[in-house]
N, C-alpha and C positions, 0 to 999 in steps of 0.2 A: 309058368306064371309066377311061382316063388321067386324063381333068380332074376324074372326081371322086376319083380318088386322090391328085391335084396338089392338089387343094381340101382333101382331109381332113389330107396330109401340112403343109401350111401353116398349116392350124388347131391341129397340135400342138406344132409349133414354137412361135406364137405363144403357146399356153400354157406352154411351157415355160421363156420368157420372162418372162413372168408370173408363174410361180411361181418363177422362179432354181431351176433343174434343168437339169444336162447334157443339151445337145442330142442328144448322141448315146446316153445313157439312153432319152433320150424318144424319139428313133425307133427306137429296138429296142423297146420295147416298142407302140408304134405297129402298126409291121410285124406281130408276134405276134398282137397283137387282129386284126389284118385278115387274117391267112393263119387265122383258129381260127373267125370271121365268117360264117356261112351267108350268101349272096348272094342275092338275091329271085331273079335268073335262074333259077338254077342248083338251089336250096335246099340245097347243100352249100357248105361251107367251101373254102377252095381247098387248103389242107393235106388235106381229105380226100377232095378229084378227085389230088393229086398223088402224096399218101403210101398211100392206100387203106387208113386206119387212122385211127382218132381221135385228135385231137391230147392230149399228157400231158405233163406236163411236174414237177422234181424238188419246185417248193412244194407238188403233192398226191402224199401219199405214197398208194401203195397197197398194202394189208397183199393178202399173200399168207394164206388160209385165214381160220380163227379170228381174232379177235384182242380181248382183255379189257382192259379198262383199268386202267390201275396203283395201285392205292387205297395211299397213302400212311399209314402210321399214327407218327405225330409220337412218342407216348408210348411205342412199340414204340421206337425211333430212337434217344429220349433214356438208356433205359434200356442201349441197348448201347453205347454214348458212353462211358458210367459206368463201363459193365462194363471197357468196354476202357482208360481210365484207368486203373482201379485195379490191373487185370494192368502196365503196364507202370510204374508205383510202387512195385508190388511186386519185377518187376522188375529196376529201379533200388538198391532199396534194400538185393537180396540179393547182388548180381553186381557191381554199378561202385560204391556206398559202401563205403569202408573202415569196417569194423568195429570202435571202439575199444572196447579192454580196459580196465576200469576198476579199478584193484588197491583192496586194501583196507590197513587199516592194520596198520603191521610190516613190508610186505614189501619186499624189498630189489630195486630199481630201478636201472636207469641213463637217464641226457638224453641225446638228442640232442645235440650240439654244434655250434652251429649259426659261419656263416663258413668262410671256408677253412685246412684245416690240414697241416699239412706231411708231404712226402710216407713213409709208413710209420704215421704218427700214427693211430690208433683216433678216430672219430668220436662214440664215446660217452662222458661221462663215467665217473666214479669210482665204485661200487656206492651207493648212498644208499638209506635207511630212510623209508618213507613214514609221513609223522606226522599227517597228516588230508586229508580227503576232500571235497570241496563239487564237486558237479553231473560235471561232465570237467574242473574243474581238482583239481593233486594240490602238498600244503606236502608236502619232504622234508626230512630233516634240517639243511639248508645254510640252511633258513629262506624259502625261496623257493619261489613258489606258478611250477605248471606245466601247459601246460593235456596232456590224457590222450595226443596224437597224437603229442606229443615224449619219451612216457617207455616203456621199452624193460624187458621184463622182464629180469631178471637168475638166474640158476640157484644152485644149494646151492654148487654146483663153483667158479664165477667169486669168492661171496663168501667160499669160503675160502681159494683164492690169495690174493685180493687181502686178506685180514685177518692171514696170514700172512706176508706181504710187510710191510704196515705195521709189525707186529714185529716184524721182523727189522731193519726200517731204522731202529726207534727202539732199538733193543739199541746198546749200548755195548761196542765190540769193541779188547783190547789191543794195542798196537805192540810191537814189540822189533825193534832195531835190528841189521841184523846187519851185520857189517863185509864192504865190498866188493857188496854187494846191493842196500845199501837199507834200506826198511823191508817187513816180511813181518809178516804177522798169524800171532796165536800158539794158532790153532786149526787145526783140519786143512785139508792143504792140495792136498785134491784139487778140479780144478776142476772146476764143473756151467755148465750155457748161465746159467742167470740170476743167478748168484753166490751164491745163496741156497736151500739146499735139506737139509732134515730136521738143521739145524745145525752145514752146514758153508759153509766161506765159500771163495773164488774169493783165490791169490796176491797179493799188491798191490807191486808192484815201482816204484821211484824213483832213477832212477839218481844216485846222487851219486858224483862221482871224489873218491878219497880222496887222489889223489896231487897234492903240487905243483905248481900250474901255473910252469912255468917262462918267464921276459920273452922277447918277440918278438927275433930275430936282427936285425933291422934294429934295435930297441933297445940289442941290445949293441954297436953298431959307433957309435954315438955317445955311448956311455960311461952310459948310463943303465940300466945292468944292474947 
């Protein structure tokens, strides 16, 4: 029994030789066929004189009970593909897209200001009137087209400070000169935070000395006083 396993083991080497395959692939699998091999002697395999059991191994699976086969249905597949696309587009489009507001014409707006500006400075512009509409871009009154993402609603409240304000800065306000002060405006003079409120105006003080400057003391000691 050695020489003919000496003989059968040399016969697979040399195959495997022949085919370029790892020798030591080829005689594990060798071994396995000859221990799973019923023997004319014996009429049993020698794994099952050793193990007392039939040899199994993981390439044959064996189903435990029942077991049905999987019928695949392609257009069943396609159709929840779809489904499941469209939920997360949907998704998408209500939760992570910003939602632009597209205003219409008349209404009072401010920009973005785009760059960096200094520290205290509002990063939006000046209240602006929108004067026409095309797709998500917006012309405001400045004459300049802006696309919807940079324009920034503005409230009743914001455009009448700020139209109030404009008036008041383009008003023409009198001096009078008061001796020893300065110059003082000659409207009331109590003051408010922004200098301008329900028409009254904020002190305006300038110190000018009234008095003689008299020449520097080293000036007079060399006679140039």
């Amino acid at each position: 029994m050695i020489e003919r396993f000496n003989r059968v083991l040399g016969e697979s080497l040399q195959l495997a030789v022949y085919n370029n395959v790892l020798w030591k692939s080829q005689i594990r699998d060798m071994l396995w066929n000859h221990r799973t091999t019923p023997h004319s002697v014996t009429g049993e395999a020698s794994f099952v004189l050793l193990k007392g059991r039939k040899p199994c191994t993981m390439a044959v699976p064996a189903w435990m009970g029942s077991h049905k086969e999987m019928v695949v249905n392609h257009e069943q597949i396609r159709k929840r593909i779809k489904t499941y696309q469209q939920q997360y587009v949907s998704r998408h489009n209500s939760k992570i897209t910003r939602k632009q507001k597209i205003h219409e014409k008349g209404e009072w707006v401010r920009v973005m200001v785009g760059g960096a500006t200094k520290k205290g400075e509002s990063k939006l512009s000046e209240p602006k009137r929108v004067l026409d509409v095309k797709g998500n871009c917006v012309k405001l009154s400045d004459g300049n087209w802006w696309n919807a993402r940079r324009i920034v609603g503005c409230s009743e409240v914001e455009v009448k400070v700020w139209l109030q304000r404009k008036k008041s800065a383009n008003e023409f306000i009198p001096f009078k000169e008061v001796k020893g002060y300065g110059i003082q405006t000659d409207v009331d003079d109590r003051v408010v935070e922004d200098g301008v409120q329900a028409g009254k105006e904020r002190k305006v003080y300038r110190r000018s000395s009234v008095r003689v400057k008299e020449p520097s003391r080293l000036l007079k000691d060399f006679g140039c006083g």
